[in-house]
Steps between C-alpha positions, in 0.01 A plus 500: 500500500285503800150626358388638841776777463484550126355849377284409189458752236316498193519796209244467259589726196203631308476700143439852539140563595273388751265316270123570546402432890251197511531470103819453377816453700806605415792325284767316747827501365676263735519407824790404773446367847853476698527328870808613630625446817852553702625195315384517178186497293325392208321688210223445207492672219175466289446723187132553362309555158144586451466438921631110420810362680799469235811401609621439861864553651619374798820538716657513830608808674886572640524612856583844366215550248269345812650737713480799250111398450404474924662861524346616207166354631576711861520847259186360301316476826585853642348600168069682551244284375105571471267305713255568189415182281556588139637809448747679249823397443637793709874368449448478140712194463226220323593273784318341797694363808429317760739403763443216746632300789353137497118580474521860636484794292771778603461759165315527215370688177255381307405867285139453305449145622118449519221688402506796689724739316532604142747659365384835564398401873575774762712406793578638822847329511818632286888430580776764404723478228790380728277231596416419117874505443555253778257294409626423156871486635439239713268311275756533225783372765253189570453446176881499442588306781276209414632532128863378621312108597356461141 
């Protein structure tokens, strides 16, 4: 896999809730970082408890499940995002994302990172409910496609 061309994407799961900005942050569940390119990919799986790495799961992607991941990445991208550091989880999902090519960032969410926001924090930025519903289709689809390597 050439890594110039790879799209790198990390989804950090989190517990419901935010934590308590600058205090407490919140409880990560897992996390899974997939490089996927036209001919195939790799993925981690790491699981969490009480913020400590637990177990780790690695595996290499198919073509196909590479394939399904850079088009799912396109639809992830087309996707609003706020410019705003550390606001609320407008998608509602628990999950951050970040999507990269080599060392360049090309989307990202990162809801209540930082100490800026709290949970009640006003924000200027909101998404629609189609855009909440694609957001959690196509995280759900990444999810799934980087299941079929482990």
């Amino acid at each position: 896999m050439d890594d110039q061309e790879a799209m790198h994407v990390t989804l950090v799961k989190y517990e419901s809730g935010l934590g308590v900005p600058g205090i407490m942050p919140p409880q990560i569940s897992n996390s899974v970082e997939i490089s996927a390119a036209p001919n195939g990919g790799q993925i981690v799986r790491q699981t969490f408890e009480n913020n400590r790495p637990g177990s780790k799961q690695t595996g290499e992607l198919s073509v196909d499940s590479a394939a399904t991941v850079l088009n799912l990445v396109t639809q992830l991208t087309a996707l609003p995002v706020s410019s705003e550091r550390g606001g609320p989880d407008v998608f509602g999902a628990n999950t951050v994302v970040l999507v990269r090519q080599g060392k360049q960032v090309v989307w990202g969410y990162n809801p209540g990172a930082g100490c800026t926001a709290g949970p009640d924090a006003e924000t200027e930025f909101t998404v629609s409910s189609d855009h909440k519903a694609q957001f959690a289709e196509i995280i759900s689809n990444i999810y799934q496609a980087g299941e079929t390597a482990l």
